[in-house]
Structure formats: C-alpha cells, structure tokens
C-alpha positions, 0 to 999 in steps of 0.5 A: 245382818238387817236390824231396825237400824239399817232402815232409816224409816224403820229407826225412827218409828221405833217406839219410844218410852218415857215417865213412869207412875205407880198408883199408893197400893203398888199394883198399877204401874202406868208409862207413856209410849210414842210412835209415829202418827200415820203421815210418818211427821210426828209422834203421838204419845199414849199411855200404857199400863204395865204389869208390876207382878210381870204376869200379864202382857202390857196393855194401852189405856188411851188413844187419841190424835192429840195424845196423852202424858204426863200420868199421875196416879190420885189416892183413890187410884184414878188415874189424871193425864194431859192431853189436846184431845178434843171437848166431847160436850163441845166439839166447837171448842178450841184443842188446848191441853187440858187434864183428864181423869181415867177411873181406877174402875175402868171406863172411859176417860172424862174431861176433868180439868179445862182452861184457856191458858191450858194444862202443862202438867200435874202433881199429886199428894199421897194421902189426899184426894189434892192436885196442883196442876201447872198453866199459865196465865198472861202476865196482869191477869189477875182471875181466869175470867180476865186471862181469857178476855186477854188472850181474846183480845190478844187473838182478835188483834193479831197482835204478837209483840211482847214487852219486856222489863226483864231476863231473860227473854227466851229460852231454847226454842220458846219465846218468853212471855207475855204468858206466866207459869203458875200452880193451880189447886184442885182441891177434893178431886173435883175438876171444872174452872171453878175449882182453881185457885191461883196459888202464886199469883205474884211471882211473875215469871219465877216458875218457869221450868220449875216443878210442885212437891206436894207433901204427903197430906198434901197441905203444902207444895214445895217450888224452886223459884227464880227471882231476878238480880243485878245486871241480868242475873237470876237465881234459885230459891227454895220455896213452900206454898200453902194450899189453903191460904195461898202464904209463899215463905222462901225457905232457902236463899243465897247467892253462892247456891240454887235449890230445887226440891226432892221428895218430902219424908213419909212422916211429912217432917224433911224436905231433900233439897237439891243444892247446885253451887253457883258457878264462877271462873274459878269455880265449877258446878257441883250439886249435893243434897241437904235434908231440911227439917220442916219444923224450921231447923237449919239444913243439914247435909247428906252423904257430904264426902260421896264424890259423886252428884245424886238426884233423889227420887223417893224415901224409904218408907220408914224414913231410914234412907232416901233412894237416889240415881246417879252418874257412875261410871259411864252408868246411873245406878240406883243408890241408897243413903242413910239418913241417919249416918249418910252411908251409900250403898249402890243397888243395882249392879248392872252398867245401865242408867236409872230414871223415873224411880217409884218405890213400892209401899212397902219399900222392898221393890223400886220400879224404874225405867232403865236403859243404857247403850244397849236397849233403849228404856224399859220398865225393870223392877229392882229388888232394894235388898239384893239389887236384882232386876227383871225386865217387865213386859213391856209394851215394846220389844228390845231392838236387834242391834247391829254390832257389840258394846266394849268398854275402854279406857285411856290415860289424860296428858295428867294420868286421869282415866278417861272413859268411853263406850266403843260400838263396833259394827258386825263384822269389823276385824283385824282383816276388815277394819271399821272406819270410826267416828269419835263422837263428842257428847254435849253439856259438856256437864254429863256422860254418854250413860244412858240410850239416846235416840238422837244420839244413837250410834247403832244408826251408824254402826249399821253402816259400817262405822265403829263410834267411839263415845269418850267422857272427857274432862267436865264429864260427870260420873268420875268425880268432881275432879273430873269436872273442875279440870275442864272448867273454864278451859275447854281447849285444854283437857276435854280436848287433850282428853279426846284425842287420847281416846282416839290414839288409842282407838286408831291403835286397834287392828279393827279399826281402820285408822286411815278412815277416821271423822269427828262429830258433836252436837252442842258443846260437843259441836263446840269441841268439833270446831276446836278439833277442826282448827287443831288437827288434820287427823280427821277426814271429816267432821261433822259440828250440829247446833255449835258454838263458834265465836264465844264472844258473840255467843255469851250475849246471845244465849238464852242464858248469858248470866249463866255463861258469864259466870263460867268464862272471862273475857280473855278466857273466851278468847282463849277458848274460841273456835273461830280464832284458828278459822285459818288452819282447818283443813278438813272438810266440815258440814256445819248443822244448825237450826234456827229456832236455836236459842241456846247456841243462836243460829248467829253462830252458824251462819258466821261458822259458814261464812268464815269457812267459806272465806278464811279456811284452808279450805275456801269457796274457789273462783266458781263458789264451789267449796268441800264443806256443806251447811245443812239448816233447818228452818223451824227447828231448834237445839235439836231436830225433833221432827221425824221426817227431818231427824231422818235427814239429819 
C-alpha cells in the first residue's frame, strides 16, 4: 500500500503544526503550519486560523517568503506574530525578524514593531493592551541607538571575534555572544522603536533560552535567570520584573534547586514555579511544581507525592486547580490539581501526548495540540468535565500509515516494567516475518510519547521494517524510580533494559530474528555504541550525533557544568563507549553534524578513526572497510534542512 511515507519526498513536504494561541473571548483559536517552500530546501511557516466551534474549515491568515510565528493574541483581540518579511515603507531596509500586528477586524498585517537586534518572540497580558517582547542587543550597548552604531560598526569591519569573560561560550549549534537576550516593553498597543524600554538592561547573558510570564494586569513579568557561579557553573533563579520601573527582585534562589515560571493566578495572587532539583552523582533530576503567594509568602508545594513531573499550562478560572501535561505512560495526558488539597485527576483518556494547552474562559473547554505515534499534531478540543476530545478541522489531513501501533511490555533483570511502542509494517506475519529495528531514543530524560518527524518510524515501516521504541531506565513517564536507576550508570539498566525488549521482540513469530539492527540518536547514539561494543546480535547499527569518549565529551559540550554533575571521573570511565572499540564487530555508520555543539563533531571524528584502526572490523590493506561515515557540514544535533533530512 503506498502512503505519504513510501516516497521520501512526499514524507518530507508533509505539513507540519506547531504553537497554538487562543484570543480572551474563546473564539479565534490561531496555530502555525510549515510546508516546503518551492526550491523543496526549507520550511516556510504561515499562520492559520482554526474554528474552536469546529463548524468552518481552517483558513490561512498570513503568506510571505520570510513566514510567520509565534501568535499571540492582545486583549483587544489583534492578533502580533514574528516574521523577516520585508519593510512595506522601505523596500531598501535590511530583512530582520520584526513583530507585526494583524487587526482583529481583518485587513492586512501592518509593521508594528522593528529593531536592529531584531524580534525573537512575544508575550502578552490578559487584561491589558501590554506586550513584552524578546531581542537582543550587543553586549555594552546601553540604548537602541548605541546597539545600532555597534552592529554598524561591527558589519563595516568585518569583524566576527568574540570575547568572553564567561560560560558558557555556545550552545547547540549557536555561537554565544557578543549579542544579549533582553525583554522589551511595549506599552498601550503602540508599536515603533520609541516605544521600547529595556527592562533587564544588567542581567548580561542571564536571559538566554528563558521566556517572560506576564501577569494578568500586566504590571509585572515573572523570568528565570541564569547567573554564573564557581568553577563554570550556572544556575537558575526565579525572577519578577516591574514594568513600570524597570526594579528586578529574584524571588527564589538556591544551589540545590533551578526555577522557571508557570502561569500567574486568575486573581494575580500565585505564581506556579516549576522546581527541577539539581543533579549530582548520587542524585537524578526530578522537577515538581510550587505555588508561590505573591504577597511575599513562603512557596508551598503542589501535589507533592504524585510520582509523576508536571508542566503547567494554565488555571482554572476560579482558581480552584491548575491544568497541567505530563509523561504518562508512554503518553502526556491532560491533568487536573487541586490547588487547595493537590488532588490529580487525568482528563483525557486516550494513549497521545498534549501540549500548547489554552483554556477556554469559562474553564469548560482546553484546547490543545495533540499527537501520538499515530498522527502527527492537531488541534483537539477537550471537554475538562468529561475528558472527551474532538478533532477540529484542521488545516491538514491525518497521514495514511503504513502498518499498525501495538503496545508492549518486558520485564528489567530487577523486575522493572519496561515499556515500548512496536510499529509493524503492513504485511508482516508469521509466514512474513519484518526485520526489525530497536531504536534507542535521546535525552536519555524523556519518552517515545508523542509524533516525531525526525524520528518517525512510519519512514521505515513503509519499507518493510518493524521498530521497536523501548523506554528504558532514565525514561520519564514510570515514576521516579525509573529514572534514578539508570542515573549515572548508563551501561547498566537502560542497556540491560534494551536488550530485554528485543529478546522479547525477536520472540515474536512476526518478526524475523535473524534480520535485526540497532539505532539512536543523541544519547540514544551513545547506547548504540554501547551495544556496538557489548553484543553481536545485531546486523547493524546505526549511532547519529553520539557520544564516544566521555572524557573528552564532558569538557566540550555545551554544558560541561551540567555534565559534571552527573558523572565522576571513574564513572565516565566506566560508562564510555570507546573503551570496548575492540569487540564491535558489527558493521556501524556513524552520522554526525558539525555544527554540533551539544555532542561536538570531536566525538565523531575520533568514533571514525577508532573503527577504522582498533575494531574488529578495521580498514584492510586498500582502506576498504564495512562501516560508513555520513557527515554533514552545516548542520547541527540534528539534521533540519529537508533535502539533507532526505539524505539521512
């Protein structure tokens, strides 16, 4: 049977959903949708208006080259977005992101906001005509005016070098610096450069991959912050802004914790804090939720024994219970707690993953993208007394699949439950047996829960694979338990883990055992190399973006403070790949982009030249050898650009 997925080309110019934006009446719902520009090289993204009554058909709102993101809805319901489409007064001025104002009357979109360090996102308030929106200006520039002479200056010289005085210096794929993040006010709807005001002009780089929380009157923002420590170190802290006098107070610091803000009450009186407990060797992450009066009380923990980690996404209206996602299972339902007594009830029923929740006024409807392993993200709406959810119309169509979704379920070497999600292609039986892939997912702290177009097994199963998608130790969804038994000893449990799953996979009379492979990408290209150094039970293995060598790895990450934390030095040793180069036997292609920061290209390059001369499998006399090294020159942790995703 041919599907979207039996053609390559076709799989990629799927459209694709992200973001969702409700306007304060309940009755404009807006998503963003990218499709393959013309040349078949990138993704242009536009927005798209959906019906919340599910009546009307979706219909597009934007259309540009540049395209749009990042909706977000002003009281008065006009609707402000990002994009790089050009200037309409200045045709000669130079495309940056800048933020644009769509009417709620209709018309076209006008330029609302434009500056030289450009637009990256925005935020608004419920109840007053008040954006915050995110840029950044060049490190000493202390108005717009000086950050433009600078970056003049800067581009007139041709000069590229950065000076630092700090940690880190990159991240993912990013060179950090000599440009800030800052939040910028826009007060009373008006837009133009004058209208700014800097509202962190002090906290240096502190803002980076931080997001504003605006309370409801919008006379406040609420921030994580990141300020240096010893040795390299960072951390997180809870911070409130004042709009009007620009007066920063951290709420919320310790070195055993980092914070970032939730939601802000209805009634303007509680701040959900996000909590995640910082790591050591002995300790593994674990993220909880605190309620923190604004008045200046102490925080007070909510739902404190649910063994699960919650990401809040908006209140009741009264106040009564905060609506909130979470691993499952192998899932991310909807969840209510009570505030008042930290009772959780789930809401929705069904075995898919939640994101982007937008409450309804009145607190009776959420609307929410949903996805799991059998359609990508839609826009649902969900019934919070009942849990029951209805697909809206969308401005795409679900993908035909090429097989069927079964759950199943193994036992650790300690009795754990280990989960996974099984595709099998159209076809396979007991008289056709699939050859099977187990694939490893990356983190290691998450779940294979919800659709992935990078790790879409449906690409294989149109090709006759079956894919095993295991949740191993250090998995979320299963507890708590699940993750400190894997913490700081990756060889042990997720591995032992894995190969459980596939004994019982390789069990099955559809499945053909004899035709087996293995693949992961990031961590899960860390536990390819492990396997590819513990067992020859596979016919192949594929390791993307991998760690290699710990040691060298921990130092040159993007994030070594963090890494340190995790592993001591006998603990790498113990954990790294590269010290049974000696036993792999089975033939690897090793993927690895160098734009790479947070597994560097180092790792790869020394993955290649180590197969090559101290495997089992090594280059002969004439160089020849089984294993291949496919590399990708301007891409990062993952490959992005659709005619190399095609590749890959």
């Amino acid at each position: 049977m041919s599907t979207p997925f039996s053609n390559l080309d076709d799989a990629v110019a799927l459209p694709r959903l992200s973001g969702l934006a409700l306007d304060r009446q309940g009755t404009r719902l807006v998503t963003t949708v990218a499709t393959l520009d013309q040349k078949k090289t990138a993704y242009q993204s536009a927005l798209w208006e959906i019906d919340p009554e599910g009546k009307q058909p979706a219909r597009r709102l934007t259309r540009s080259a540049a395209g749009e993101s990042g909706a977000a809805f002003l009281p008065g319901g006009d609707l402000l977005f990002t994009s790089a489409r050009p200037d309409p007064d200045d045709a000669d001025a130079e495309k940056r992101p800048a933020l644009w104002r769509l009417p709620a009357a209709g018309g076209e979109a006008s330029l609302f906001l434009t500056r030289e360090g450009g637009v990256s996102g925005v935020a608004t308030a419920d109840d007053a005509e008040i954006a915050v929106v995110t840029g950044s200006v060049l490190s000493g520039a202390t108005t717009e005016q000086d950050d433009a002479e600078r970056r003049t200056a800067r581009k007139d010289g041709g000069v590229a070098a950065i000076l630092h005085s700090g940690y880190p210096v990159r991240y993912w794929d990013a060179d950090l610096g000599p440009e800030e993040p800052r939040y910028f006010a826009v007060q009373g709807g008006r837009g133009g450069d004058d209208a700014l005001e800097d509202l962190v002009p002090s906290v240096r780089d502190g803002l980076r991959n931080a997001h504003p929380v605006l309370t409801p009157d919008g006379s406040a923002l609420f921030t994580s912050l990141t300020l240096p420590e010893e040795r390299g170190s960072r951390r997180t802290v809870m911070a409130r802004v004042e709009l009007a006098t620009g007066a920063l107070d951290v709420l919320l610091d310790d070195r055993g914790h980092d914070y970032s803000p939730g939601p802000v009450s209805p009634d303007g009186r509680y701040l959900v804090v996000v909590r995640e407990r910082r790591t050591t060797a002995e300790l593994a992450p674990r993220s909880s939720l605190l309620l923190l009066p604004l008045d200046g009380g102490e925080p007070v923990p909510l739902a404190a024994d649910w063994d699960r980690w919650p990401e809040p996404q908006a209140w009741l209206p009264d106040g009564s219970a905060l609506v909130v996602t979470a691993d499952d299972d192998g899932s991310a339902p909807v969840f209510l707690i009570g505030t008042a007594t930290g009772s959780v009830r789930r809401v929705t029923q069904d075995a898919a993953a939640y994101s982007d929740v937008r409450l309804a006024p009145d607190g009776l409807t959420i609307y929410a993208l949903r996805s799991s392993y059998l359609f990508p993200p839609e826009v649902v709406r969900v019934d919070v007394a009942s849990g029951a959810t209805e697909r809206l119309r969308n401005p795409a169509e679900r993908p035909e699949l090429p097989g069927t979704l079964e759950r199943m379920e193994s036992s650790g070497e300690d009795g754990q439950r280990v989960a996974s999600w099984l595709v099998l292609p159209d076809g396979a039986s007991a008289e056709s047996p699939a050859p099977a892939l187990l694939w490893v997912h990356g983190g290691p702290i998450g779940s294979w829960n919800a659709w992935s177009w990078r790790w879409c097994p449906w690409i294989m199963a149109a090709r006759g694979y079956a894919v095993l998608l295991p949740d191993p130790a250090l998995s979320t969804g299963y507890g708590q338990h699940m993750v400190d038994r894997g913490w700081g000893q990756w060889g042990r449990a997720p591995y032992t883990d894995l190969m459980r799953a596939t004994d019982d996979l390789v069990a099955r009379a559809d499945i053909d055992a004899t035709r087996v492979a293995a693949l992961g990408g990031s961590f899960g290209g860390y536990m390819a190399n492990w396997i590819a150094g513990h067992t020859d039970r596979f016919a192949a293995i594929v390791t993307h973006a991998s760690l290699w060598a710990l040691d060298q790895f921990g130092p040159t990450t993007d994030a070594a403070y963090y890494w340190k934390r995790e592993m001591t030095p006998e603990a790498m040793l113990e954990n790294s790949p590269h010290t049974h180069v000696g036993e792999i036997s089975t033939p690897m292609l090793v993927i690895h982009g160098d734009k790479d920061y947070r597994v560097p290209i180092g790792e790869g390059l020394r993955l290649w030249y180590e197969l090559l001369s101290a495997s089992q499998l090594p280059a002969d006399d004439d160089g020849v050898t089984p294993h291949r090294f496919l590399y990708f020159p301007d891409e990062n942790h993952w490959i992005l650009k659709p005619q190399h995703a095609r590749i890959w």
